[in-house]
NULO-540321 format. One line per field, with one value per residue (C-alpha): residue in three letters; chain; x, y, z. Coordinates in nm, 4 decimals. Last residue first. Layout:
BEGIN
r: (ala  ...)
c: (A  ...)
xx: (X  ...)
yy: (Y  ...)
zz: (Z  ...)
END
This chain:
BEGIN
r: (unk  unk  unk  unk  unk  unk  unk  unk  unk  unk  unk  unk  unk  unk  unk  unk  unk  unk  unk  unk  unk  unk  unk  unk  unk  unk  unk  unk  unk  unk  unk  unk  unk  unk  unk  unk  unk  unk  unk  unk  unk  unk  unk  unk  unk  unk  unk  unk  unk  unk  unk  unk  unk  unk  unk  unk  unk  unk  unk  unk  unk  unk  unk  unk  unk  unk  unk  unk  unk  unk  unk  unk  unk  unk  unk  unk  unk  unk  unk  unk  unk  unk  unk  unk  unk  unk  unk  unk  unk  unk  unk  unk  unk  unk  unk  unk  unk  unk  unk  unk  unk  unk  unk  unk  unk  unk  unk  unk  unk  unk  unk  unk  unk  unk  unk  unk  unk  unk  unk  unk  unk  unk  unk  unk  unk  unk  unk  unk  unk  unk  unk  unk  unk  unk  unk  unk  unk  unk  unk  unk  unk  unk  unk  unk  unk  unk  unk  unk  unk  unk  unk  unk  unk  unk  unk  unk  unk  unk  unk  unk  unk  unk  unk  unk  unk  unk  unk  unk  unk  unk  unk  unk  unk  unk  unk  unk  unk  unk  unk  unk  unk  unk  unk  unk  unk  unk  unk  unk  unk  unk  unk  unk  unk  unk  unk  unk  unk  unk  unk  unk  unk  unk)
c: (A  A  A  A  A  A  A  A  A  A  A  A  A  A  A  A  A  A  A  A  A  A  A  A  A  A  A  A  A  A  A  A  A  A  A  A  A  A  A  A  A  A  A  A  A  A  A  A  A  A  A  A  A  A  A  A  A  A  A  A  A  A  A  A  A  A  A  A  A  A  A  A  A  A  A  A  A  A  A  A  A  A  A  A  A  A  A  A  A  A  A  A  A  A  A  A  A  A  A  A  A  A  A  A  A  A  A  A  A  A  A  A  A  A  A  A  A  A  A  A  A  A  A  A  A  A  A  A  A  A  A  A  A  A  A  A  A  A  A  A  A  A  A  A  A  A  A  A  A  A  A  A  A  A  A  A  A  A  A  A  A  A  A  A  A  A  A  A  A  A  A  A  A  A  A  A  A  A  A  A  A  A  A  A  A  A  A  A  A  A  A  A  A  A  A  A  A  A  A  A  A  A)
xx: (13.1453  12.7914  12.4614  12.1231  11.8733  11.6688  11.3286  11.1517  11.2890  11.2046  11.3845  11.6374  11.7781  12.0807  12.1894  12.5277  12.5820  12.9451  12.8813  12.9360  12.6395  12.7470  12.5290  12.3433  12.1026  11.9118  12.0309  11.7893  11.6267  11.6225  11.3471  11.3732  11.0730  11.1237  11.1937  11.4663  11.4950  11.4957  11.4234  11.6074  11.4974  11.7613  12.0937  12.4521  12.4647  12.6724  12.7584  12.8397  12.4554  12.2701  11.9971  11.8089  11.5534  11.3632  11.1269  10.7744  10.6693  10.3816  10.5963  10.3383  10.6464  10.8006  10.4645  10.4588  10.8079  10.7378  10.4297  10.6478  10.9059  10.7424  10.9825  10.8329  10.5692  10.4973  10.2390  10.4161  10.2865  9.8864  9.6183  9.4539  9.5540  9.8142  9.5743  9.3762  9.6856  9.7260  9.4288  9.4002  9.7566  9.6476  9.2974  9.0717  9.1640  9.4094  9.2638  9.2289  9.2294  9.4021  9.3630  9.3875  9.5429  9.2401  9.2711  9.0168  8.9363  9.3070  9.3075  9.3713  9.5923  9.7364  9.7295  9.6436  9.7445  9.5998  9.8289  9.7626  10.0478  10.2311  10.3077  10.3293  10.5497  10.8114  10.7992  10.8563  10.8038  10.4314  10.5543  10.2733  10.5427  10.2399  10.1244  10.4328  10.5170  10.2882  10.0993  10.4112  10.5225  10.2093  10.2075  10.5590  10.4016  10.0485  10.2496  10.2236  10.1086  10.1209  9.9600  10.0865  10.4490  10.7067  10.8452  10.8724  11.1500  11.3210  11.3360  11.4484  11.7482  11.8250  11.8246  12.0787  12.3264  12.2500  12.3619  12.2662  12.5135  12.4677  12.0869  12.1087  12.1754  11.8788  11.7399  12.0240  11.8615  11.6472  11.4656  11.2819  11.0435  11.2350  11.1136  11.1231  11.2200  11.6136  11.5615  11.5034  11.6435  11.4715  11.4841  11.6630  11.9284  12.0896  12.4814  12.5773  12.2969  11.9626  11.7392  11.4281  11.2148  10.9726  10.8028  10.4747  10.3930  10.0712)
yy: (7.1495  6.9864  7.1280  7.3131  7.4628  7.7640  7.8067  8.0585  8.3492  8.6577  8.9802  9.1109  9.4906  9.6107  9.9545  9.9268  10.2335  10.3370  10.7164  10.8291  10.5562  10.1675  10.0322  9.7283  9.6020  9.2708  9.0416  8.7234  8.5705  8.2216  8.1671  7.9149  8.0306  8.1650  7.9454  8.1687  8.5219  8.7617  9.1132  9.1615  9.3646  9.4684  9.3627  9.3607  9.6827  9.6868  9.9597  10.0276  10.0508  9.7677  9.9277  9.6236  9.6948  9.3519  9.2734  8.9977  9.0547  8.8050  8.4324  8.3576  8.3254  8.6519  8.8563  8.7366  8.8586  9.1899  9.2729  9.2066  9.4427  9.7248  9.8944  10.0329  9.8410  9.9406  9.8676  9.9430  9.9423  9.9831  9.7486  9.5410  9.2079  9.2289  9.4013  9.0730  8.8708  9.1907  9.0952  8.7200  8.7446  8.9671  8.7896  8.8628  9.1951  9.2289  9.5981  9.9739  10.1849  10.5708  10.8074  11.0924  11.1002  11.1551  10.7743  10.5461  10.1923  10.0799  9.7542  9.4390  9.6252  9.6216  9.9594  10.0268  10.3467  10.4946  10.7632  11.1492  11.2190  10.9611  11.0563  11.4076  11.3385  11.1202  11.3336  11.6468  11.9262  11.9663  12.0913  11.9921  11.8227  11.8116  11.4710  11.3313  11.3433  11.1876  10.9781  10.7988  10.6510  10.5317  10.4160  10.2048  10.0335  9.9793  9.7620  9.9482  9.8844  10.1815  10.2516  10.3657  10.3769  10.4457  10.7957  10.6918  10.4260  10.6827  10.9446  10.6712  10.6311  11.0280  11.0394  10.8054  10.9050  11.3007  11.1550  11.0032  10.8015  10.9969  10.8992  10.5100  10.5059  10.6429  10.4423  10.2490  10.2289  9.9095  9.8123  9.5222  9.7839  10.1155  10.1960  10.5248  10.7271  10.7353  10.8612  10.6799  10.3376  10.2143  9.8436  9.7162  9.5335  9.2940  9.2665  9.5053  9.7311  9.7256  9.9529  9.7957  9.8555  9.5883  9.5647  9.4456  9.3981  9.5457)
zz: (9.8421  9.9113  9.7877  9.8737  9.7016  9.8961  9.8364  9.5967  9.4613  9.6572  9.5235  9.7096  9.7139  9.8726  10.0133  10.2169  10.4105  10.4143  10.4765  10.1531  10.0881  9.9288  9.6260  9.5434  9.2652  9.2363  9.4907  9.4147  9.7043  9.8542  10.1556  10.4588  10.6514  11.0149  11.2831  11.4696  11.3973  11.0369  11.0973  11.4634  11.7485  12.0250  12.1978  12.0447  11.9243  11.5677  11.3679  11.0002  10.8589  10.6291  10.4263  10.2658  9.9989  10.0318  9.7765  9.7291  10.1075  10.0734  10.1417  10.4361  10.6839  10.5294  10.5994  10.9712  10.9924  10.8196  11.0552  11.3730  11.2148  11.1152  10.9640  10.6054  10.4367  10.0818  9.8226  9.4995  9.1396  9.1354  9.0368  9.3518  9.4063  9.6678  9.8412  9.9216  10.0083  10.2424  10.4187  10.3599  10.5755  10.8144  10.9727  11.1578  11.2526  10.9622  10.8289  10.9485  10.6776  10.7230  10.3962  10.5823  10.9643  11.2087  11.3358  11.4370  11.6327  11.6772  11.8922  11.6253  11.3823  11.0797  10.9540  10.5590  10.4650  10.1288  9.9598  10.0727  10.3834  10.3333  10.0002  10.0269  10.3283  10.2000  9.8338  10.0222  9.7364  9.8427  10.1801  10.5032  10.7317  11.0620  10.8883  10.9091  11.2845  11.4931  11.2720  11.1822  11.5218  11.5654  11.2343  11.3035  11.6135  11.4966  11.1434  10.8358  10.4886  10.2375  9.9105  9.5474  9.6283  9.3497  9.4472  9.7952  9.6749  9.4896  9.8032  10.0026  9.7880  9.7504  10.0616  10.1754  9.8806  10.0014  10.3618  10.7084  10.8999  11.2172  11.2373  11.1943  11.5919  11.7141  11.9534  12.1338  12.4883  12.4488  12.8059  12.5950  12.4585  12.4161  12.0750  11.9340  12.2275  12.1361  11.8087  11.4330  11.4003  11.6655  11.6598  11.3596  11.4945  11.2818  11.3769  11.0892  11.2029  11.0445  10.8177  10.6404  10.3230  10.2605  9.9469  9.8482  9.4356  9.3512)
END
């Protein structure tokens, strides 16, 4: 299965709590929420398509957490987010979670993450799909595993929070395979990995 990473971030690349103002506060944060007023039928029409090709799920404690609260209590059919989540395997990195009463939950990475998802990597199936779950992403990115990007960059900047891509992290080229811009002026892009970057002089 190829892995695939499917972040939102602000112009200035804060990607802490997209999603409401109690969704991550670590670091004192108080910005939670701020992807919400740009969504749109362009917006969810995207996530919808990238849903549509999952076959298994990779999430960080964090992002499940966050998860297990709310989609399995959306029980329509018709919802492919939460008929997805809701019945596809979801493999949780984590070193502290012993159980969980959501379906389809498998607890992996207590050894180690990297062999893990190396592991899952291998097994048949289209799209195995981390969503958020920062910490998880950057470890993925320095072992070169996370083999797309879809990028949703939003019209806003913060100034203090999380960010995807920090200091030390592997020097990586990708290859901008498709792009588009929401009603709302949300850039969607998607990078493939391609290797290491070349450099030159101008």
């Amino acid at each position: 299965m190829k892995l695939t990473l499917t972040q939102f971030q602000t112009l200035d690349g804060v990607i802490q709590a997209p999603g409401g103002p109690e969704e991550d506060r670590v670091g004192g944060f108080e910005h939670g929420g701020w992807s919400v007023p740009f969504g749109d039928d362009d917006f969810g029409r995207f996530i919808n398509g990238v849903f549509d090709r999952a076959d298994a799920f990779l999430l960080g404690r964090r992002t499940y957490d966050i998860f297990a609260s709310y989609w399995p209590k959306m029980t329509d059919p018709a919802d492919p987010v939460a008929s997805r989540l809701n019945t596809l395997p979801k493999y949780v990195a984590t070193t502290t979670l012993t159980g969980s009463d959501w379906e389809n939950t498998h607890l992996i990475g207590r050894e180690d993450i990297a062999k893990d998802v190396a592991l899952l990597k291998e097994q048949p199936g289209r799209e195995l799909q981390l969503h958020g779950s920062a910490g998880l992403a950057q470890s993925l990115l320095a072992h070169d595993l996370i083999d797309t990007i879809h990028l949703l960059t939003f019209p806003v900047t913060l100034g203090t929070g999380k960010r995807l891509f920090v200091e030390g992290g592997l020097p990586t080229s990708f290859r901008t395979t498709a792009s588009s811009v929401t009603s709302t002026g949300v850039v969607i892009s998607t990078y493939e990995r391609a290797g290491r970057p070349e450099y030159g002089t101008y």
